[in-house]
C-alpha positions, 0 to 999 in steps of 0.5 A: 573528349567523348563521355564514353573515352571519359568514362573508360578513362576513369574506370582503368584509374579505379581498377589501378586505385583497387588494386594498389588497396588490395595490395596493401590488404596483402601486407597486413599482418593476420595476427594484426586484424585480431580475427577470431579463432573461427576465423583463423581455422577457416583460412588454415582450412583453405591453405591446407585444402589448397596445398593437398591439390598437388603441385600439378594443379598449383601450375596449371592455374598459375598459368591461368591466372598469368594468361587472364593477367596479360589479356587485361594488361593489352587490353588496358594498354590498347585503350591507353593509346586510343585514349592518347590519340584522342586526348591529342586531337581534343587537345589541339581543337581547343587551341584552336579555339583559344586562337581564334578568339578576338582580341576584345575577350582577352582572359585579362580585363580592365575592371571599371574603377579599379584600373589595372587588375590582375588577370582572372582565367574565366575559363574552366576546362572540364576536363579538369574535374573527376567524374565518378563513373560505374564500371561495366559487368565487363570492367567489374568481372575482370577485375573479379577475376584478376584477384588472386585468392589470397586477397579475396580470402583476406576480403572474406576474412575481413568480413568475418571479422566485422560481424564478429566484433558487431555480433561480439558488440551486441553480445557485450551490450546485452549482456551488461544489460543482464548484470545490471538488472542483475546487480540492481536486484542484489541490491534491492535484495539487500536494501531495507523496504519501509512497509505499513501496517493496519493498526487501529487503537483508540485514543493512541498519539505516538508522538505524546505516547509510546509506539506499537510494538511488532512482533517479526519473524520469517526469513529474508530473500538471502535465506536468514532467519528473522526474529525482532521486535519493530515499533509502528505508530498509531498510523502503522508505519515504521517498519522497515524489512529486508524483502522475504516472507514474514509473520506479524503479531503484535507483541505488547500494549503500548501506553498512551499519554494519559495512561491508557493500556490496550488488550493485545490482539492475538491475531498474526499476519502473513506478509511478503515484502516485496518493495519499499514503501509497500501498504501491507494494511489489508494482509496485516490489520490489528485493533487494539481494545481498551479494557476497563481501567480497573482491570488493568493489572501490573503485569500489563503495565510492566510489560508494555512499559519494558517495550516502550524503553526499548524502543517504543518511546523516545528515552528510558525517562519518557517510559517511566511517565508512561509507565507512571501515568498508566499505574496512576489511571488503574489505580484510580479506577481502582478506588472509583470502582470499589466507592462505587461498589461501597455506595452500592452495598449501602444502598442495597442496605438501605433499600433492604427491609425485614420484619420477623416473616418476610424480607424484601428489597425497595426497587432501584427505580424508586429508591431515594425516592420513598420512604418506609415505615413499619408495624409488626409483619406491616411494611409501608411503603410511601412517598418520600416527600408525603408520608401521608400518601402510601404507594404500597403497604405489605400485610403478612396473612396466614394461608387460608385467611381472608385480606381486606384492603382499607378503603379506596385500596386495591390488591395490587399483587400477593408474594407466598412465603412458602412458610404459612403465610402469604404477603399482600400489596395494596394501595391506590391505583394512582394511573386512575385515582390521580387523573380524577381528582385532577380533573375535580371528579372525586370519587371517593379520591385518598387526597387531592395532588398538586401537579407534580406530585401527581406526575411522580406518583403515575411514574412510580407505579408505572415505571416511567413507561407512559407521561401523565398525559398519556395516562388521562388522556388515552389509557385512562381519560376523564370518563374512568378505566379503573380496570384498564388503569389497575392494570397498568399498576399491577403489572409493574409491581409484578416486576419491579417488588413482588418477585423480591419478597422472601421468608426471613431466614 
């Protein structure tokens, strides 16, 4: 058999395994392909489009159809029966063949070892076994015009369908994606975000203290308004919000372990809470100063330990110790303060002199350090440890009297009481006398002093501002600079006494 006999053969059992499926395309019920409404109006469109023709037109391509089905049918019968003489001819050659064969290659053989063995067809026809085939442009444009119209309707109606459901599939997939997202953001919309703040207070331990209290007030993403206290550790973590828009403050002083309170910030914050765990530190940062401790009043106390009970502490019971410790730390401020105030005003009392004309304070720097002796309208003011070595003697002198200071003293300032009489201060100018006797050059030295005595002495009038080293060996040295020296002296007591004395009241 020819591959061209073959190749006709099995495109007539194509065109027959075509036909009988679309034939049974024909006995498939429309309402159960589930088409859409779409697609139903378009083949009601074509049925009624086809009816309105008219009767005459229906027949004519009956008759069409019918004279296009015959010519196929006699050309498909005429190919049977040249296939048939063919296959005939075919067929008796290979018998022919088969007979001729010598007895030697019979179909059943004797296996070595096994003796007597069933017979084995060694021989495959192949004609046996199907071979695809295309149809020609001829084949295939017969078989397009032996459809009828219904059945392409139906093949087009299939179509629609299948990219209906695909596009509906899709619509369907995509669409789920929507709600999900849709879904996700409500829930997120609705789920509480943990968010952290800047909070800087010094010394604060949350865990051994009580919290920061939060003021918050704004509105949340479904439109409600908020308006709560939360609490942030010393770390600024703690809060937790709906999303929205909100404004911080801090709301109350928390109290620390050993009583310290905080003056609160008035400092508030714009935030919008956007998604968990968001760092909110630079929008909203607060610091929290500590006052001193005696100014600490019990207003503050009860306040921050109200937000430490309701919230800032770990129990009702660890508020009140807070509370407790921090009245015991004012308190103690307190009474430190006013020891301190009271020490003062003594020694204010003690470093104040007065004779019958004048009044003056002992300078701080040199209080407890000098002592004083007085005569009258005369003032003395010496060293502490040797009253024989005067700093300063203050003499009260009519206005238009002369002054005379003793021997080896120097004026070293003069104070007017506006009242007829003019103080004057007068002593040795230790920067120069004491360098001189301590180098053996007397010249006319008060005394001779021992080394620390002389370095207290160049202090006390010259206000710690240079050593004793300084003062022998650059602004005065062993050669002598009384003037430079006199100075030194002078100016400090300008500062530190002469400005404190007044008339007596």
């Amino acid at each position: 058999m020819s591959d061209e006999t073959r190749g006709r053969e099995d495109a007539a059992q194509d065109a027959e395994a075509c036909a009988e499926a679309l034939e049974s395309l024909d006995r498939i019920a429309l309402d159960e392909l589930s088409l859409s409404d779409l697609a139903v109006d378009a083949q009601d469109e074509v049925r009624e489009g086809t009816e309105d023709e008219g009767s005459d037109a229906k027949d004519a391509s009956d008759e069409a159809e019918a004279e296009a089905e015959a010519e196929a049918e006699a050309e498909a019968e005429e190919d049977d029966s040249r296939d048939d003489v063919q296959s005939e001819s075919a067929s008796g050659e290979e018998t022919a063949l088969l007979g001729s064969l010598p007895a030697d290659d019979s179909l059943t053989r004797e296996l070595p070892g096994l003796g007597s063995a069933p017979a084995v067809d060694e021989t495959i026809a192949m004609g046996d076994i199907p071979l695809p085939s295309v149809p020609s442009a001829r084949e295939a444009e017969a078989r397009h015009h032996k459809m009828s119209p219904k059945r392409r309707n139906l093949m087009v109606a299939g179509v629609v369908a299948a990219a209906l459901v695909a596009g509906g599939a899709g619509y369907a997939a995509w669409n789920g994606y929507q709600q999900e997202q849709a879904a996700v953001a409500a829930v997120n919309a609705h789920t509480m975000m943990s968010v952290q703040i800047g909070v800087h207070a010094a010394g604060l331990d949350c865990s051994t203290g009580s919290k920061i209290p939060v003021q918050v007030s704004g509105q949340d993403s479904d439109g409600s308004s908020v308006s709560e206290t939360l609490y942030v550790d010393e770390h600024g973590r703690g809060i937790k919000l709906l999303p929205g828009d909100y404004t911080l403050s801090i709301a109350g002083s928390p109290i620390a372990a050993d009583g310290t309170i905080y003056t609160v910030p008035t400092t508030k914050a714009q935030v919008s809470v956007k998604s968990d765990g968001q760092d909110l530190s630079t929008q909203a940062s607060f610091k929290l100063k500590v006052p001193s401790a005696d100014t600490v009043t019990d207003d503050q106390i009860d306040a921050a330990a109200k937000y430490a009970e309701e919230g800032g502490a770990s129990s009702a019971a660890v508020a009140k110790v807070l509370q407790q410790a921090a009245t015991a730390r004012r308190d103690a401020a307190v009474n430190a303060m006013s020891s301190r105030e009271a020490q003062a005003a003594r020694d204010a009392d003690a470093r104040h002199k007065a004779t019958n004309l004048y009044q003056l304070d002992i300078p701080v720097e040199w209080y407890g350090k000098v002592a004083t002796w007085q005569n009258g309208n005369t003032l003395c003011i010496y060293l502490a440890s040797d009253s024989n070595t005067p700093i300063a003697t203050l003499v009260a002198v009519r206005d238009g009297e002369s002054f005379t200071p003793d021997k080896g003293d120097t004026v070293l300032g003069a104070a007017s009481l506006g009242n007829g009489y003019t103080v004057y201060a007068s002593g040795p100018v230790y920067p120069y006398v004491v360098p001189q006797t301590i180098n053996g050059r007397t010249q006319d030295p008060v005394s001779t002093y021992p080394m620390d005595t002389a370095i207290e002495l160049v202090e006390l009038t010259t206000g710690n501002r240079y050593t004793y080293s300084q003062i022998k060996n650059v602004l005065v040295g062993k050669d002598g600079k009384a003037d430079a020296a006199t100075k030194l002296e002078t100016d400090y007591l300008a500062q530190i006494l002469m400005p404190s004395i007044k008339a007596q009241d």
